[in-house]
BALOBA-1460 file (C-alpha; in Angstrom, 3 decimals):
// residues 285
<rec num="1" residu="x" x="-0.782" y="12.706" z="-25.927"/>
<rec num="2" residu="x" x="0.679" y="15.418" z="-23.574"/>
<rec num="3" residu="x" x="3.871" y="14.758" z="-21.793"/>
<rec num="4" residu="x" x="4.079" y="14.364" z="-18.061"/>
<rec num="5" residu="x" x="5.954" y="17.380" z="-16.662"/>
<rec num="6" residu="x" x="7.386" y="18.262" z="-13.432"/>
<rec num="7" residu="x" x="5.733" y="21.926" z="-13.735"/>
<rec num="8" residu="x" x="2.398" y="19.680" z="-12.715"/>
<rec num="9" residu="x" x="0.927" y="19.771" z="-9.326"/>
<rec num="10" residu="x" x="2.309" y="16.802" z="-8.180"/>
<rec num="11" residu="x" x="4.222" y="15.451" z="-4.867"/>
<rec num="12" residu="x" x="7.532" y="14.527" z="-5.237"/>
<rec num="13" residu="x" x="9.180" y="12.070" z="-3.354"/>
<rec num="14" residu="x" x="12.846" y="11.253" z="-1.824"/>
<rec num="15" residu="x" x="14.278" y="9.927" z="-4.859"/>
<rec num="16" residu="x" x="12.992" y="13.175" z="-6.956"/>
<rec num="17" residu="x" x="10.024" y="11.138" z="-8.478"/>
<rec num="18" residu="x" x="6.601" y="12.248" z="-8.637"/>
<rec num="19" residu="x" x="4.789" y="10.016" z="-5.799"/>
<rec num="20" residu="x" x="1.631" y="11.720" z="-5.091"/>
<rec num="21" residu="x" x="-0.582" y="13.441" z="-7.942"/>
<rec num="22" residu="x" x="-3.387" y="15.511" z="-7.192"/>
<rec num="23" residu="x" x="-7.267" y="15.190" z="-8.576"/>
<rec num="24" residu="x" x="-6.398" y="18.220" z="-10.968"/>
<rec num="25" residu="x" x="-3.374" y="16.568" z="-12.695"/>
<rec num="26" residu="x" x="-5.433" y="13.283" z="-12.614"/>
<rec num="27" residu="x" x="-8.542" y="14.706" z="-14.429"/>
<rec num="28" residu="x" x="-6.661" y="16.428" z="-16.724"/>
<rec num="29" residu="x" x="-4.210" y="13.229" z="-17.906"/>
<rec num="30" residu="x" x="-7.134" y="10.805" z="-18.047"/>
<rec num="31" residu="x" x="-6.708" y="10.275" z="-21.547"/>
<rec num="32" residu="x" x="-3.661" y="9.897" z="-21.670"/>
<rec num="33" residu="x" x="-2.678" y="6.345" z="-23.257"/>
<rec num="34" residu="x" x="0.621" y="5.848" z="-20.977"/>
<rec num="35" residu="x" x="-1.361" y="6.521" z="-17.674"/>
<rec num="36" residu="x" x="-3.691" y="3.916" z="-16.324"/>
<rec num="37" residu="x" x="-5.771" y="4.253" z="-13.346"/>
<rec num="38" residu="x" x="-5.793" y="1.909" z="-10.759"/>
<rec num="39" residu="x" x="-8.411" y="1.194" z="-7.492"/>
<rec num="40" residu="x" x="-7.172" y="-1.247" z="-4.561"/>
<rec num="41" residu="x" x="-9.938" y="-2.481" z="-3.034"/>
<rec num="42" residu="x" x="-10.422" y="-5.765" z="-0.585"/>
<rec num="43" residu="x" x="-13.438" y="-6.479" z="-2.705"/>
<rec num="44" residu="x" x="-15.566" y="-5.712" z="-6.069"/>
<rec num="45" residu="x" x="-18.701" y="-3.483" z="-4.376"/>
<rec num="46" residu="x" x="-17.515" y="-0.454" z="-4.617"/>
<rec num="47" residu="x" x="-16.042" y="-0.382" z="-7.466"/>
<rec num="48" residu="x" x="-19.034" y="-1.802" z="-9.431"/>
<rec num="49" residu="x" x="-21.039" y="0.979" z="-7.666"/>
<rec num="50" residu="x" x="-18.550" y="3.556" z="-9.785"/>
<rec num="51" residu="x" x="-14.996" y="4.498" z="-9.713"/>
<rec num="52" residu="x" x="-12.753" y="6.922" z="-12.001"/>
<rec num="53" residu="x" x="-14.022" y="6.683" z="-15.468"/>
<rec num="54" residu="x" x="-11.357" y="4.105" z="-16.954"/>
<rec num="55" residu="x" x="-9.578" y="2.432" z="-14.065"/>
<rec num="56" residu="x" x="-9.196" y="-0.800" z="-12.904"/>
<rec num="57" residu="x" x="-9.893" y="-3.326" z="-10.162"/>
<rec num="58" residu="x" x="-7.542" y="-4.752" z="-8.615"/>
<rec num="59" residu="x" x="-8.512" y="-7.138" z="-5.518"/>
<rec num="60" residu="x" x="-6.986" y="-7.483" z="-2.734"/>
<rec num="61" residu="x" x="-8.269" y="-11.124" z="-1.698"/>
<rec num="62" residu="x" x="-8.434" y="-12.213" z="-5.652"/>
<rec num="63" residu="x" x="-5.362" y="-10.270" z="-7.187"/>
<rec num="64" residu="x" x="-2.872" y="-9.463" z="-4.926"/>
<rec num="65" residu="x" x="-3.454" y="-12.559" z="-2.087"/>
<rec num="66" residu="x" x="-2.942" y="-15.849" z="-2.005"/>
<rec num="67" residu="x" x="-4.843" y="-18.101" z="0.292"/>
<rec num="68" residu="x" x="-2.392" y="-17.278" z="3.083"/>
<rec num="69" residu="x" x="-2.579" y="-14.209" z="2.896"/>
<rec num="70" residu="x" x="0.606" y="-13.674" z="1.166"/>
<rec num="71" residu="x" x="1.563" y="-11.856" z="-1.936"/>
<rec num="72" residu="x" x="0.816" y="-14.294" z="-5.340"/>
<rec num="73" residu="x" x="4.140" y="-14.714" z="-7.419"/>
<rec num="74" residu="x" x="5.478" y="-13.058" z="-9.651"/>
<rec num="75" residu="x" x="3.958" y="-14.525" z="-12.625"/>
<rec num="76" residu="x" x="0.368" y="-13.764" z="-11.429"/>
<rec num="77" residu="x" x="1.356" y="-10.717" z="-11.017"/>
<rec num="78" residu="x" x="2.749" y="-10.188" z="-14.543"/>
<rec num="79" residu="x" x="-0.843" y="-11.677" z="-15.928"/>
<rec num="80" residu="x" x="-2.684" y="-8.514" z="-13.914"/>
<rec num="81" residu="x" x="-0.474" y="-6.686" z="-15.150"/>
<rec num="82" residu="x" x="-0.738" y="-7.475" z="-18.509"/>
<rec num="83" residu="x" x="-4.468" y="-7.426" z="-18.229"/>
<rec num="84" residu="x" x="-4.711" y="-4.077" z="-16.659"/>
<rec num="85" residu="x" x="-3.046" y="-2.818" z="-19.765"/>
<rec num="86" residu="x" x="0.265" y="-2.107" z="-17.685"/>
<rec num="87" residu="x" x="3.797" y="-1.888" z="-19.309"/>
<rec num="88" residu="x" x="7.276" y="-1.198" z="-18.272"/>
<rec num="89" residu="x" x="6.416" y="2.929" z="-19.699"/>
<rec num="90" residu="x" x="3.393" y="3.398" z="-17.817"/>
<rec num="91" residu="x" x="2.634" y="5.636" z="-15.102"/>
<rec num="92" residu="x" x="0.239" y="4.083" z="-12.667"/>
<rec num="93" residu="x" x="-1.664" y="5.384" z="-10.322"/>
<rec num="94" residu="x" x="-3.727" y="3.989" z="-7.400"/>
<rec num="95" residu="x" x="-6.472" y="5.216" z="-5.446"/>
<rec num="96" residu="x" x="-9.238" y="3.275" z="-3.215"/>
<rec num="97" residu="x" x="-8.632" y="1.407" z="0.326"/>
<rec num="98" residu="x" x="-5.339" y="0.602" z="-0.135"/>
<rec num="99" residu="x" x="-3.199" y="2.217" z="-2.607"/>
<rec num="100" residu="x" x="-0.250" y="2.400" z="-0.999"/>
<rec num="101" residu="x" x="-0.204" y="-1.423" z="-1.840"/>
<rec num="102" residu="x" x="-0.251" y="-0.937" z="-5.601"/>
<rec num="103" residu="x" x="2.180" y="1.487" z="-5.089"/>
<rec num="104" residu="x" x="4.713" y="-0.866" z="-3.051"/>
<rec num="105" residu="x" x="3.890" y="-3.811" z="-5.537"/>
<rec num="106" residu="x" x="5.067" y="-1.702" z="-8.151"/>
<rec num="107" residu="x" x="8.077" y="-0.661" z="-6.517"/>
<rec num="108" residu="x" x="9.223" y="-3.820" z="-5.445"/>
<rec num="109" residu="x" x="9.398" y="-4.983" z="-9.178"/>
<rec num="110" residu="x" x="11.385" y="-1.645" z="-10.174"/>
<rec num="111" residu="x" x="8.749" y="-0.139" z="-11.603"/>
<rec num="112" residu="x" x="9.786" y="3.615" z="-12.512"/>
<rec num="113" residu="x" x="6.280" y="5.589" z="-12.535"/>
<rec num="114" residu="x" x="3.766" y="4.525" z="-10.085"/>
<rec num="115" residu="x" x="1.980" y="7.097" z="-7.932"/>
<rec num="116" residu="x" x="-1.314" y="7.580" z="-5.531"/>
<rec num="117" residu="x" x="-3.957" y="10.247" z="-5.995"/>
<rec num="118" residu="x" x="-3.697" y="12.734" z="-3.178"/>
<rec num="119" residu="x" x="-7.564" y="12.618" z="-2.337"/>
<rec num="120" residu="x" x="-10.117" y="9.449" z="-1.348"/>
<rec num="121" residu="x" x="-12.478" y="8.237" z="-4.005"/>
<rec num="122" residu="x" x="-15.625" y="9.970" z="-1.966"/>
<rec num="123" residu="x" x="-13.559" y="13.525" z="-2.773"/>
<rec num="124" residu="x" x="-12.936" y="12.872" z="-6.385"/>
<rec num="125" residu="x" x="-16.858" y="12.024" z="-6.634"/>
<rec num="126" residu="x" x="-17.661" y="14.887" z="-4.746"/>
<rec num="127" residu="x" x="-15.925" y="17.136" z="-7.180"/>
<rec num="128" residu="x" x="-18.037" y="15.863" z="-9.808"/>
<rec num="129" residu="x" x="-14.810" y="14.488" z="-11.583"/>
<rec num="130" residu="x" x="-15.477" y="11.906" z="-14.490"/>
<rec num="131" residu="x" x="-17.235" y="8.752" z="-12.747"/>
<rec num="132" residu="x" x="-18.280" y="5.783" z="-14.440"/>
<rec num="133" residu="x" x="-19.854" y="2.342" z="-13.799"/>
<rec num="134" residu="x" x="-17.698" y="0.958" z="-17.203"/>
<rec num="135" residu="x" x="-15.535" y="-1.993" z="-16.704"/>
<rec num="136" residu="x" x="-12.458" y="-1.399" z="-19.182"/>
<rec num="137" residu="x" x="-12.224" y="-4.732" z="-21.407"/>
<rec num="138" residu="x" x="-8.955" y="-7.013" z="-20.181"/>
<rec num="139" residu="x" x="-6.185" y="-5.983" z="-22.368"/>
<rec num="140" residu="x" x="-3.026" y="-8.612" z="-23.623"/>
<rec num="141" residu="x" x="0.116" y="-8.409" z="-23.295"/>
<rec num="142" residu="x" x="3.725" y="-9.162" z="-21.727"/>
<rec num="143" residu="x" x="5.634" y="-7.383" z="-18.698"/>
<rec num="144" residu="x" x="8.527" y="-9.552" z="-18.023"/>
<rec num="145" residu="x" x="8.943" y="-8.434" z="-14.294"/>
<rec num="146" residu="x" x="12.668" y="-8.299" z="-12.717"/>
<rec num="147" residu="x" x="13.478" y="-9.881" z="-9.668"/>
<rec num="148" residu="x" x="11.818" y="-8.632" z="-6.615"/>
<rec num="149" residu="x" x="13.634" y="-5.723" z="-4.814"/>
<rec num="150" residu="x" x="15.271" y="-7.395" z="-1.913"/>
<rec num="151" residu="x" x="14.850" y="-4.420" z="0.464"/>
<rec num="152" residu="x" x="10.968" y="-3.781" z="0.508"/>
<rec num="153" residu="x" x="9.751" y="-7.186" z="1.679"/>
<rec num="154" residu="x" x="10.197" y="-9.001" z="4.885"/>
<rec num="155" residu="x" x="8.731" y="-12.673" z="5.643"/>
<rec num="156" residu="x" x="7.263" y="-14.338" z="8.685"/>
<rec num="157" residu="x" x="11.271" y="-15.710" z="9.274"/>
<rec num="158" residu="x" x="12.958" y="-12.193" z="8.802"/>
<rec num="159" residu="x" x="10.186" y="-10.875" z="11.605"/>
<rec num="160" residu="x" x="10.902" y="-13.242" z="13.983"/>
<rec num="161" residu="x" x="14.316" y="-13.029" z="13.691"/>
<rec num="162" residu="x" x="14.048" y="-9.340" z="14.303"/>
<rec num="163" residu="x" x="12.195" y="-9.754" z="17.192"/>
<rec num="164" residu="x" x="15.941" y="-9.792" z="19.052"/>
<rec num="165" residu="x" x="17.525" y="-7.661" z="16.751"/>
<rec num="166" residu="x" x="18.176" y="-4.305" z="18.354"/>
<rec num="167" residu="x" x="19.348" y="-2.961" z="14.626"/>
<rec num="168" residu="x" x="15.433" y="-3.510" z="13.520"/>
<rec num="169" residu="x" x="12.281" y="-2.045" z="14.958"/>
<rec num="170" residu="x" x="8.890" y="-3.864" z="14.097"/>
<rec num="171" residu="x" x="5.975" y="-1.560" z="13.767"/>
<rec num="172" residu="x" x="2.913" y="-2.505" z="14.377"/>
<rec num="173" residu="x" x="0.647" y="0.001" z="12.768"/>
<rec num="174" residu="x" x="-2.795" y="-1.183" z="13.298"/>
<rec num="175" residu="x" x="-5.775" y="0.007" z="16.504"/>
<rec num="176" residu="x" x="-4.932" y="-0.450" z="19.830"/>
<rec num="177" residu="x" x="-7.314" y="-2.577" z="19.578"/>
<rec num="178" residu="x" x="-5.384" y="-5.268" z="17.184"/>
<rec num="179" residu="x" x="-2.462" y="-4.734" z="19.129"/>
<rec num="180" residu="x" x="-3.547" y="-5.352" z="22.456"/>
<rec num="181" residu="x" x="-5.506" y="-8.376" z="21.584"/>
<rec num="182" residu="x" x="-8.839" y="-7.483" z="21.590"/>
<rec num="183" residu="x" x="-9.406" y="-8.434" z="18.197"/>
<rec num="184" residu="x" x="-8.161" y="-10.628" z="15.566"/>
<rec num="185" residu="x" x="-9.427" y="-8.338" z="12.499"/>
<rec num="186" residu="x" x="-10.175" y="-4.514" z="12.315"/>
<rec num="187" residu="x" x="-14.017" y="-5.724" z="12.115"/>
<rec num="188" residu="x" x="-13.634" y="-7.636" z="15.558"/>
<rec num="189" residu="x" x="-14.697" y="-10.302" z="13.173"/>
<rec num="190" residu="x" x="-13.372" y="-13.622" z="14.674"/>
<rec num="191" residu="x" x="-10.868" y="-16.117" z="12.997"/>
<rec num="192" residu="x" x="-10.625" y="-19.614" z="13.518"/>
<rec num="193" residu="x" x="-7.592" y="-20.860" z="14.853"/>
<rec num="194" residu="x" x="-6.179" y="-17.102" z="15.104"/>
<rec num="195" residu="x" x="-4.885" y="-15.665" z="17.875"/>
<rec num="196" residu="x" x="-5.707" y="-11.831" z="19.038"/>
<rec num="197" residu="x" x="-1.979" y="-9.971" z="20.097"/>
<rec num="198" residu="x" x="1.308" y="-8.482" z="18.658"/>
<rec num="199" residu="x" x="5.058" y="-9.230" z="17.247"/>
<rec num="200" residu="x" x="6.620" y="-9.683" z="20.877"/>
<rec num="201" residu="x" x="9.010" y="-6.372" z="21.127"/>
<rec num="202" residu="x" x="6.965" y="-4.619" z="17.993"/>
<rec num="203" residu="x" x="6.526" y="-1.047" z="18.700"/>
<rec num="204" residu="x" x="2.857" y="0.861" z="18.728"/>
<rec num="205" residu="x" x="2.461" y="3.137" z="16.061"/>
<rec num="206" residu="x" x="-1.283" y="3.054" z="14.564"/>
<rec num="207" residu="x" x="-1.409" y="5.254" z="11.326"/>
<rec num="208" residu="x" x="-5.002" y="7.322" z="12.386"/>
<rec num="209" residu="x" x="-4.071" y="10.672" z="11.348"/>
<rec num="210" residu="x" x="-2.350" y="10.531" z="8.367"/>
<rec num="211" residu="x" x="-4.698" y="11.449" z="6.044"/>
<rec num="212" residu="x" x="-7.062" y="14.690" z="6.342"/>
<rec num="213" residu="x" x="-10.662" y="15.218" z="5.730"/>
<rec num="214" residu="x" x="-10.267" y="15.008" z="2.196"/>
<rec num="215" residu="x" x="-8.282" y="11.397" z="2.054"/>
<rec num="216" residu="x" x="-5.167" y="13.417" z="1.574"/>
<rec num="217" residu="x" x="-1.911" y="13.092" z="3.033"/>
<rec num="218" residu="x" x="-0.873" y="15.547" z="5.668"/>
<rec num="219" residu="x" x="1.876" y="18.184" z="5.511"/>
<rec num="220" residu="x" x="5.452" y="16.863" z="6.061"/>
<rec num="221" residu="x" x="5.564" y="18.442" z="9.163"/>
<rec num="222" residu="x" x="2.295" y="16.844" z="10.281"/>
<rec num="223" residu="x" x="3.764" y="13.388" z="8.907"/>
<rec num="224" residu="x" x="7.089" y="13.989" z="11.166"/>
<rec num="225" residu="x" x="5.214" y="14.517" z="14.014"/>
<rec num="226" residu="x" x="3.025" y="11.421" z="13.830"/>
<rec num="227" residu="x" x="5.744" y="9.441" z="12.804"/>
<rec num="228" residu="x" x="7.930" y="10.679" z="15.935"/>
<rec num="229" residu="x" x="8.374" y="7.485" z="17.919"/>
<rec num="230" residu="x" x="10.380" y="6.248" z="14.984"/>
<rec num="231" residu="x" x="13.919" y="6.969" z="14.156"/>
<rec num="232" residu="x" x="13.183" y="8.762" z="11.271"/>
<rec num="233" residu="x" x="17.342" y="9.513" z="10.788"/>
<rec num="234" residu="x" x="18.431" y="6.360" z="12.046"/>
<rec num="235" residu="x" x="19.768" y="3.522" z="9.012"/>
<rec num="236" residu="x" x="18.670" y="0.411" z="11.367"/>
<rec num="237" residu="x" x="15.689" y="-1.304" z="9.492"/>
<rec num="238" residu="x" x="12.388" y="-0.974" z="10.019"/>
<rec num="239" residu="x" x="9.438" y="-3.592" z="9.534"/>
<rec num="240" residu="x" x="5.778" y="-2.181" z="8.916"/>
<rec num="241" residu="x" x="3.036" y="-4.600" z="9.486"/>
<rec num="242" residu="x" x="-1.454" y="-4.425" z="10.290"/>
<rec num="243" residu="x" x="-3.562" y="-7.413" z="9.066"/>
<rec num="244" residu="x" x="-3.250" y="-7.895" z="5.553"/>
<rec num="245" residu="x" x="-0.511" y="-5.417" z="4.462"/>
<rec num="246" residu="x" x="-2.878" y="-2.010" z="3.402"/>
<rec num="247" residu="x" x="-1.923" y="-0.133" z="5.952"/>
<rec num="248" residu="x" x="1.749" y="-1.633" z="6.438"/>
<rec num="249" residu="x" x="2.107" y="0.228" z="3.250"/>
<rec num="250" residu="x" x="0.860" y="2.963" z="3.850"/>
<rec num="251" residu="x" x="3.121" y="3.436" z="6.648"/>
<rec num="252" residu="x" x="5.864" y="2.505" z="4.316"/>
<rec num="253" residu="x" x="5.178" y="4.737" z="1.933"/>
<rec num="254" residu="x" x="4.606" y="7.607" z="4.224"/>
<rec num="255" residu="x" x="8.185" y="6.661" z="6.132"/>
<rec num="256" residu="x" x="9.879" y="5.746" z="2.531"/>
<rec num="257" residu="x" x="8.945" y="8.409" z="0.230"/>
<rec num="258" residu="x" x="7.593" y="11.316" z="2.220"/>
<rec num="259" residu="x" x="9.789" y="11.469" z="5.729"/>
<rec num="260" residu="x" x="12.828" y="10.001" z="3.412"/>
<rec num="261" residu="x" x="13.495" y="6.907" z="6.031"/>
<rec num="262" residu="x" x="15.980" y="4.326" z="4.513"/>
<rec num="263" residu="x" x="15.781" y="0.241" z="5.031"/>
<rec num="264" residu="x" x="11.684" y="0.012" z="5.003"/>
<rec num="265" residu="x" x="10.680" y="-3.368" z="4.686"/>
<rec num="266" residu="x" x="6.873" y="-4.548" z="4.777"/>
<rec num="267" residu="x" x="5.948" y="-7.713" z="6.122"/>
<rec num="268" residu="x" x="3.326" y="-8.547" z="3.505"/>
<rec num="269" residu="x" x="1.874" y="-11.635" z="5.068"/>
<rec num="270" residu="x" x="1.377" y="-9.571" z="8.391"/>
<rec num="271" residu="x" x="-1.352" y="-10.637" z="11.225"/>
<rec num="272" residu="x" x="-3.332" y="-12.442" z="8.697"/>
<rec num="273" residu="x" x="-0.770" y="-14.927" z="8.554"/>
<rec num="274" residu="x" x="1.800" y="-14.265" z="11.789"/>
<rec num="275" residu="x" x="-1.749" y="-15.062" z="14.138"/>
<rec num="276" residu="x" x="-2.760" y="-18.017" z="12.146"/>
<rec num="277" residu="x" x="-0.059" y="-19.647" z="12.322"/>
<rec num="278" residu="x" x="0.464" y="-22.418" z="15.784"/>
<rec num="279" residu="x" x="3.847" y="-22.013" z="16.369"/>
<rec num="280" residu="x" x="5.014" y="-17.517" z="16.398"/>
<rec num="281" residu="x" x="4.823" y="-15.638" z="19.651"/>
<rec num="282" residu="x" x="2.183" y="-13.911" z="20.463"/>
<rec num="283" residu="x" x="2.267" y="-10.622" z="22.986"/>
<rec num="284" residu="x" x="-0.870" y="-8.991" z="24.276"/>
<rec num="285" residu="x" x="-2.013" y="-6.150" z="26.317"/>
């Protein structure tokens, strides 16, 4: 097995750790038996039309969700963990819709390695880069997870008591579409019972731009820019939210480990579950 190095073309991140890896280092450390290979998806299609030879599913809706929309607990978690033939040495790394979600799940549990490939799934295809229609067989095992880290998730309570809170800004990081209340999902799909709108006082911010024509992330100085209308040096919190948390992270991960911004908190339930619910405020337009 070859060690990870830092002389690899990686990305590193705030704290000095490797967050971003590119589709060289990737192909290269596929065999490796303390990397596994994660895709994030919201459903199974895809990825049973072919992913990177040896990774994982993990599901959205079936893995990650509960039937509101929130994250499952922690010891569902530890059982796809387990499964997906991650321990407490691994370095993981996500690719597919949402990445940035493994990537925050794995940080809010402490765990030290987890990083996203710096390209979409179409680009490492495209490069004719190992592909495969496999499914890896289920692995056993234990990771006894920690207690969550208390500063990377925010519930429907903490948003709406932030809605008053000049210290916190709540982004809303989906269309103008979504925010303005045009539509309850991305789709324009409709939802029974939800309602179409915004977090009253939530700030605009959709995250179109942030990735470039090959699903990578943009320069720093492209990320600054985008990310302007936030306090990027400020220490008040922040609150990232969309519909079901993808691009939340995203935005968290972008404002966290890239741009360096302190107190980033993702409200994991988001739209999905502040618009279903009777009794939050709604703002539109």
């Amino acid at each position: 097995m070859r060690a990870l190095t830092s002389q690899e073309p990686t990305r590193v991140g705030r704290d000095g750790d490797a967050v971003l890896v590119e589709p060289e280092w990737l192909h290269e450390h596929l065999l490796d038996q303390n990397v596994r290979v994660v895709e994030v998806d919201v459903g199974p299609a895809a990825y049973q039309e072919g992913h990177i030879d040896g990774a994982v599913l993990w599901n959205v809706y079936a893995d990650l969700k509960d039937t509101s929309y929130r994250l499952r607990d922690s010891t569902a978690i530890q059982h796809l963990l387990a499964r997906s033939g991650i321990g407490p040495a691994t370095t993981v790394v996500f690719y597919g819709y949402a990445p940035a979600m493994g990537m925050w799940l794995m940080k809010l549990y402490g765990h030290p390695d987890a990083r996203i490939l710096n390209c979409s799934r179409q680009t490492w295809q495209a490069e004719d880069r190992p592909w495969s229609t496999q499914v890896p067989a289920s692995t056993t095992g234990s990771y006894p997870l920690p207690p969550e880290e208390g500063l990377l998730r925010a519930n429907q309570l903490s948003v709406q008591a932030a809605i008053d809170d000049p210290t916190c800004t709540i982004v809303d990081v989906r269309t103008a579409p979504e925010f303005n209340g045009d539509r309850f999902w991305p789709s324009g799909g409709l939802e029974e019972g939800g309602r179409a709108g915004h977090v009253p006082s939530a700030r605009h911010l959709s995250i179109d731009g942030v990735f470039d024509a090959r699903g990578a992330y943009r320069r720093t100085s492209d990320l600054r820019a985008l990310f302007a209308p936030i306090d990027l040096s400020g220490d008040g919190d922040l609150i990232t939210y969309c519909t079901i948390g993808g691009r939340a992270c995203t935005a968290w991960f972008v404002l966290r480990h890239l741009l360096g911004r302190d107190r980033v908190r993702v409200y994991d339930g988001s739209w999905a579950e502040w618009g279903r619910m009777p009794t939050t405020p709604v703002a539109a337009g």
